[in-house]
C-alpha positions in Angstrom: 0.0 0.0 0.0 3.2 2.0 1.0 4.0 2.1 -3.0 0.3 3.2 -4.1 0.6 5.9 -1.9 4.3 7.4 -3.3 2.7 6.7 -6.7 -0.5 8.8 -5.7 1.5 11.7 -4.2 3.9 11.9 -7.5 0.7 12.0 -9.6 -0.3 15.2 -7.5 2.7 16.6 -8.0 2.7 16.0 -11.9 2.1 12.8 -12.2 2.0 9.5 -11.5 -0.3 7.4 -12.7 -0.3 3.4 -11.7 -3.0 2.6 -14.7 -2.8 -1.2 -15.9 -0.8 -1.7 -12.5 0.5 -5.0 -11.5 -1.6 -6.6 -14.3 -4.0 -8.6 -12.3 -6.3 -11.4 -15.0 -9.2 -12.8 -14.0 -9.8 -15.5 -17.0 -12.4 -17.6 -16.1 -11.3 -20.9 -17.3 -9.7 -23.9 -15.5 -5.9 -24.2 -14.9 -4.2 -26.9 -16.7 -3.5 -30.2 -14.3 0.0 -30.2 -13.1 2.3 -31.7 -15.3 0.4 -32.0 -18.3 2.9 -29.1 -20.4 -0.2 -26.9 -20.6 -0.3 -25.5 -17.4 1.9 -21.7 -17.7 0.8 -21.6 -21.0 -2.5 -21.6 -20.5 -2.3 -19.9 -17.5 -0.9 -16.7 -19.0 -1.4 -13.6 -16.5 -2.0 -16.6 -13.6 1.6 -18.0 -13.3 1.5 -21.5 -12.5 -1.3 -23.9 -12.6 -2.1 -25.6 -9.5 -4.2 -28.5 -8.3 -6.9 -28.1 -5.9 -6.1 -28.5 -2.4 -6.1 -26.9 1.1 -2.9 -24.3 0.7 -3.3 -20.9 2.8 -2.8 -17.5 1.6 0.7 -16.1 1.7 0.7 -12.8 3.5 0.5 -10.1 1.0 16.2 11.9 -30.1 13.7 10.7 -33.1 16.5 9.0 -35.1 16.1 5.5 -35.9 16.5 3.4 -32.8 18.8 0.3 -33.0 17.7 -3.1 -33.6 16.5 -4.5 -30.0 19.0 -7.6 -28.9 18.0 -10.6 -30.0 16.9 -12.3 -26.6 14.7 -9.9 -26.0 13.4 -9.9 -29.2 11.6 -13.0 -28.9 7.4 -12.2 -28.7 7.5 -12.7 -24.4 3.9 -12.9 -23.0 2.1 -12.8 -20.3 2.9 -16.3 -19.3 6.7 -15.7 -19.0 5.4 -13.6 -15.8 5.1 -14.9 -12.4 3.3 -14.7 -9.2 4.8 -12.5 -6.3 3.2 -14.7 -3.5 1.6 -17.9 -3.8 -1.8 -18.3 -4.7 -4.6 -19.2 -1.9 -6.6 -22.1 -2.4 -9.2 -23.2 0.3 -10.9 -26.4 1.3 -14.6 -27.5 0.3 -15.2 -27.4 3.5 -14.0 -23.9 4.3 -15.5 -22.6 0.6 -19.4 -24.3 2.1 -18.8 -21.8 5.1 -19.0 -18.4 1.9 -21.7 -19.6 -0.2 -24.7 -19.5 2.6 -26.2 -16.0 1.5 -26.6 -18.4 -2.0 -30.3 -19.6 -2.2 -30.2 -23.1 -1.1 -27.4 -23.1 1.1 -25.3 -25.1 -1.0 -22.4 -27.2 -0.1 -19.5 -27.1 -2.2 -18.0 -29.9 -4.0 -15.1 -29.0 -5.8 -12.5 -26.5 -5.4 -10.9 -25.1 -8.9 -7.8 -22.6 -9.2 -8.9 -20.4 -12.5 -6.0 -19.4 -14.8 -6.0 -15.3 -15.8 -3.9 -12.9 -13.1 -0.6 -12.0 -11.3 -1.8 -11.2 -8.0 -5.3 -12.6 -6.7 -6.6 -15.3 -6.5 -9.9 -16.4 -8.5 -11.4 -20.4 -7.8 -14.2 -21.9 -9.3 -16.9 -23.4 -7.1 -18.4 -27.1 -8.2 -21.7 -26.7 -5.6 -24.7 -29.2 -5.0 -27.8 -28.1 -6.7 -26.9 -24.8 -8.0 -24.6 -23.4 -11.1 -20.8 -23.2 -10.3 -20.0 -19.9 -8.9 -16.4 -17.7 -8.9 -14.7 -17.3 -5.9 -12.4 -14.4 -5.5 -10.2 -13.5 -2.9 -8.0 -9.8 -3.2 -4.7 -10.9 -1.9 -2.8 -8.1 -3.7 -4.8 -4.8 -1.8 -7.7 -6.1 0.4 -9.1 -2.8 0.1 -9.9 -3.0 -3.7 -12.6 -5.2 -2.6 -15.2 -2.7 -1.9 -14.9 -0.5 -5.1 -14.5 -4.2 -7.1 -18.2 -4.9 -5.7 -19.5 -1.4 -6.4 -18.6 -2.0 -10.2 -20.1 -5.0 -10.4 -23.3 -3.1 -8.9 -22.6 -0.4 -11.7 -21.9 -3.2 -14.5 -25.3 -4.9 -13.5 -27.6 -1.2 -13.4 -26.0 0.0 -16.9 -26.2 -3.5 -18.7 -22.1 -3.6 -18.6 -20.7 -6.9 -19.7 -19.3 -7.8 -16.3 -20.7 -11.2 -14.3 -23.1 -10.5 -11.5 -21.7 -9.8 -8.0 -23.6 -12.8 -6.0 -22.3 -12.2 -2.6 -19.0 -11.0 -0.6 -17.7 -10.6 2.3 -14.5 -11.4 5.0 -13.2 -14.8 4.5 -12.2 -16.2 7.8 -10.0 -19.3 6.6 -7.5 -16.8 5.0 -8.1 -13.3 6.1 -9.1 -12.1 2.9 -12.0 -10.2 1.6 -13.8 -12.1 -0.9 -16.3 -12.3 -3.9 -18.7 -14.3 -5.3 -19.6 -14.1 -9.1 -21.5 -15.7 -11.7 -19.7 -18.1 -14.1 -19.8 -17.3 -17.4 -19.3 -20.1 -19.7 -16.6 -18.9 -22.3 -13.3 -18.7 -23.8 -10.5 -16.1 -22.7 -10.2 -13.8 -26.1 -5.9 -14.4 -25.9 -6.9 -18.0 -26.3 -9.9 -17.7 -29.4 -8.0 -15.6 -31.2 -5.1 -18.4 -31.4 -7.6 -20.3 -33.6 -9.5 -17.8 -35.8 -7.9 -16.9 -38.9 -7.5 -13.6 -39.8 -11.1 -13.2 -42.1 -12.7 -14.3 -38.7 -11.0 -12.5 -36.1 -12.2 -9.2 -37.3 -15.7 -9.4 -36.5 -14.4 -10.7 -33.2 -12.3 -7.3 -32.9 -16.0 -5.0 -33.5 -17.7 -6.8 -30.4 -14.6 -6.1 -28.4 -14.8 -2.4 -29.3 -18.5 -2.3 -28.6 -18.4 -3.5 -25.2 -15.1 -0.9 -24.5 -17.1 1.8 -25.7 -19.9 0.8 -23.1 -17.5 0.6 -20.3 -16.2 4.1 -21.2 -20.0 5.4 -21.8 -20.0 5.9 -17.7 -18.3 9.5 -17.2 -16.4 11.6 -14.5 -15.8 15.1 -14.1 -11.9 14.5 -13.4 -9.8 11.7 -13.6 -7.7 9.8 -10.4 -8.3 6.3 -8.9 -11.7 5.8 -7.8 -12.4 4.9 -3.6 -15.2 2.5 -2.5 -18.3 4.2 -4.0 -16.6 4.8 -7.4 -15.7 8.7 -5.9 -12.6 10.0 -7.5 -10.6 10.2 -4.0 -7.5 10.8 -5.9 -7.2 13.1 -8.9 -4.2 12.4 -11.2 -2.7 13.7 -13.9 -3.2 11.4 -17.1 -2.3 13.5 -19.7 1.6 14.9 -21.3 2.5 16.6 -17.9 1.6 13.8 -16.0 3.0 10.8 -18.5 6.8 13.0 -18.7 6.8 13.5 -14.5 6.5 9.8 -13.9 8.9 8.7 -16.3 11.3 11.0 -14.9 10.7 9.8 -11.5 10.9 6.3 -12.5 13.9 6.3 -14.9 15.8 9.1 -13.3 15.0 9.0 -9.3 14.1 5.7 -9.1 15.2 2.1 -10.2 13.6 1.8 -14.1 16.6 3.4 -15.6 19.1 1.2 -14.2 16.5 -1.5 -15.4 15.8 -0.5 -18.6 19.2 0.5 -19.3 20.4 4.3 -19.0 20.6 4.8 -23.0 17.1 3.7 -23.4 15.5 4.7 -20.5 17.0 8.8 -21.3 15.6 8.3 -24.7 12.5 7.3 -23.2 12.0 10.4 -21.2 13.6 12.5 -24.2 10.8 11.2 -26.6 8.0 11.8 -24.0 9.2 15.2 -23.3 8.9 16.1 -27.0 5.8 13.7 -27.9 3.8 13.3 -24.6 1.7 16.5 -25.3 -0.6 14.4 -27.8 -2.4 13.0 -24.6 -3.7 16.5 -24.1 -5.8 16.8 -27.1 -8.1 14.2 -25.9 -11.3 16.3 -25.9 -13.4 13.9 -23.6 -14.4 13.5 -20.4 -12.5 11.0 -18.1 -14.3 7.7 -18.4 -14.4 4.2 -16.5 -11.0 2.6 -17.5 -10.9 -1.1 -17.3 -6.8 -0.4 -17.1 -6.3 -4.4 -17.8 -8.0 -4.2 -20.7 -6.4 -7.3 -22.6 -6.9 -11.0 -23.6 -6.7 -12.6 -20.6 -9.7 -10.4 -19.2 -12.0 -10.3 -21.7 -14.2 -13.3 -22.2 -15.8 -14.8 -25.2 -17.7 -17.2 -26.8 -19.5 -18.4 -30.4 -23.1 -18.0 -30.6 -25.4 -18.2 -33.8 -24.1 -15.1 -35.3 -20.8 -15.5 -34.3 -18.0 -14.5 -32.1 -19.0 -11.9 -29.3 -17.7 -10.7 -25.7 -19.8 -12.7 -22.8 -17.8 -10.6 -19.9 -14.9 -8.2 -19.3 -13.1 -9.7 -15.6 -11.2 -8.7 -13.1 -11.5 -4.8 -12.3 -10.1 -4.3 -9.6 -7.6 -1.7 -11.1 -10.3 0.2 -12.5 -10.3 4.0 -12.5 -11.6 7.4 -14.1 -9.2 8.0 -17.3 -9.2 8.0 -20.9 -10.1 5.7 -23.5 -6.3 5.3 -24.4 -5.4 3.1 -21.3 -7.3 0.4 -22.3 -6.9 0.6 -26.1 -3.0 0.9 -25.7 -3.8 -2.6 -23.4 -6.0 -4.3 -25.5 -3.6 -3.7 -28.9 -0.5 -5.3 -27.3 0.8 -8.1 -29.1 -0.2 -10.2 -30.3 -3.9 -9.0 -30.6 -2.7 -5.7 -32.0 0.0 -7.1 -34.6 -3.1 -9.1 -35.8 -4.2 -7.8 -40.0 -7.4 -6.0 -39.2 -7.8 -6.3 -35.4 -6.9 -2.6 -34.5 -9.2 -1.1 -37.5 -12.3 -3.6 -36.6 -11.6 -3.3 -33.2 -12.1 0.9 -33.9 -14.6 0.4 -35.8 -16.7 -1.1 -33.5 -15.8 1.1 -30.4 -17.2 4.0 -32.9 -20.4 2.2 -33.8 -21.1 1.8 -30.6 -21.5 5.6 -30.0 -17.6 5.7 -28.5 -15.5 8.7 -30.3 -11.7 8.2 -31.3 -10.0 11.0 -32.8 -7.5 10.5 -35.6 -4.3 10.2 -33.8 -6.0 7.4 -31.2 -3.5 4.2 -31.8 0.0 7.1 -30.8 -2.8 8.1 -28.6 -2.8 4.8 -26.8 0.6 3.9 -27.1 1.8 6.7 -24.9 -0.7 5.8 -22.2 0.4 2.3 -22.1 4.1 3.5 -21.3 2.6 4.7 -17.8 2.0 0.8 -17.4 5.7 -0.4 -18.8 7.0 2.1 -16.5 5.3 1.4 -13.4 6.4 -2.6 -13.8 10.4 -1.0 -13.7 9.5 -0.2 -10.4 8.1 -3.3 -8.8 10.7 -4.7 -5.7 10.9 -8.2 -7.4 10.7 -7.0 -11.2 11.5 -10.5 -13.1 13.6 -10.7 -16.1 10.9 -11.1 -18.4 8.9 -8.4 -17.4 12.3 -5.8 -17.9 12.7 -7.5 -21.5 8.9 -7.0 -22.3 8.6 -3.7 -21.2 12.3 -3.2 -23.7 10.9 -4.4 -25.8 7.2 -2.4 -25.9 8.9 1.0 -25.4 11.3 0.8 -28.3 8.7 -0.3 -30.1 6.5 2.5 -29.6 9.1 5.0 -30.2 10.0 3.5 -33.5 6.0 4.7 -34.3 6.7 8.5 -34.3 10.1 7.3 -37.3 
């Protein structure tokens, strides 16, 4: 919490912004069995598959850039990350004793580790008599919990594609604040896309835009991290000022630079310096931002006319900013090296009454180096995180060549 609170304080200052922070994935899908090879794979944002059973909670210049080396090179994902702590896991027994506000009281039969995210940890609930359920615990901030719930509220008033909050509360096994949501039957997006070709992902990439442009329908009068009844407690500066004052303080006062490397971390904040004032021209209002807006959060599935979202997971990072956050997220590789995915994508996000102005993919580009940043400053930073983020900043550079 210690770190949330320097980040909030900088953003005051001029600005930090923590937006796809710590890139927590809910995907609603079961982990792979141990040992059969499919297990971090599949995983992706979850780190490693594990098999049910009764395992506490762990304590919570614009010249042409040079070629980047060629280990780092290599298109790293999500599931080259890792968990910081363990993942919780509870007993039947002890999951029974947080389902009772469930019509029926039903007991619970099996006990499920879900594959999606970095920090929580998100179980699926076999019960007697009633449709499995999701079982969330916040290991990563307990107090996200609240505002989590309150969107879910939101999600359900405004017809948001976001599973129904069934129930919550203070799990006494672990310590942790918990949630209980709906299942929804589907396929994590990172995953479907794997098998559609390229004429079928498109029409994929218009549902995903329509349901964004939902999200960022609902509207704030400034932007900043939102507190337990979706208030904006803490205002922050999203925009050029804000985007060139973090990556000096990361790079320069703090740990990124050596992390990055010096030469690319002062042409990082060189570039921003010169470029970062596109952010300002966003003429919007600040919007509900997702700010993990990517594959592993975004549920789908095939019904008679095709490929659609069914949910959009895990948002518990969820604040009032711009559009850009979550495009710059969502158009990561490999969904946004992908022939037509960006365009469709747009496309839909504009159908659906959402506005994009012309410059909207540098747009989102420089708001995703808040998140690359912010990962350079983590204690435990992992290898492949530092050669992602390498290799996602030189990248966007080599955009404004």
């Amino acid at each position: 919490m210690g770190r949330r609170r320097d980040l909030l304080e900088l953003s005051r200052r001029g600005g930090a912004l923590d937006p796809d922070r710590r890139l927590v994935a809910v995907a609603l899908v079961p982990a792979a069995p141990a040992g059969d090879g499919l297990g971090d794979r599949g995983a992706a944002a979850l780190g490693r598959s594990r098999r049910p059973g009764a395992v506490r909670a762990a304590d919570p210049g614009r010249r042409r850039l040079p070629a980047v080396p060629a280990d780092d090179a290599r298109p790293l994902m999500r599931e080259d990350w890792s968990r910081p702590y363990p993942a919780a896991v509870i007993s039947p027994d002890e999951a029974t004793a947080l389902v009772r506000s469930l019509p029926g009281q039903p007991a619970v039969l099996r006990v499920a580790e879900l594959s999606g995210g970095l920090a929580n940890t998100n179980l699926r609930l076999d019960l007697e008599s009633h449709p499995p359920v999701v079982l969330r615990l916040y290991q990563r901030d307990p107090a996200q919990a609240a505002k989590e719930r309150a969107i879910h509220a939101l999600a359900a008033g405004r017809g948001l594609p976001a599973p129904r909050l069934l129930g919550g509360g203070d799990d006494p096994s672990t310590g942790l604040p918990f949630g209980l949501l709906e299942w929804i039957d589907g396929q994590r997006l990172d995953e479907a896309a794997r098998d559609l070709d390229d004429t079928a992902l498109p029409p994929l990439a218009r549902s995903v835009g329509a349901a964004l442009a939902a999200i960022h329908a609902v509207a704030f009068d400034r932007s900043g991290f939102l507190d337990g009844s979706l208030t904006v407690a803490e205002p922050v500066d999203i925009g050029g000022g804000g985007l060139v004052g973090f990556l000096r303080h990361v790079l320069i006062d703090g740990p990124g630079g050596d992390r990055l490397g010096r030469d690319l971390a002062d042409r990082l904040v060189a570039f921003a310096e010169r470029e970062a004032g596109l952010l300002d021209r966003w003429p919007g209002p600040p919007c509900l931002t997702h700010s993990d807006f990517g594959g592993t959060n975004i549920l789908v599935r095939q019904g008679p006319e095709g490929w659609a979202v069914a949910a959009v997971l895990d948002w518990e990072f969820a604040f009032a900013g711009s559009p850009f956050f979550d495009l710059g997220n969502l158009l990561r590789p490999p969904l946004g090296t992908r022939p037509g995915f960006a365009e469709a994508a747009a496309a839909g996000y504009r159908a659906a009454g959402g506005t994009l102005p012309a410059e909207w993919r540098r747009m989102a580009a420089l708001a995703d180096l808040f998140s690359w940043a912010e990962f350079l400053t983590r204690p435990a930073v992992s290898d492949a995180v530092v050669a992602t983020a390498r290799v996602r900043i030189t990248e966007t550079m080599v955009l404004w060549d």
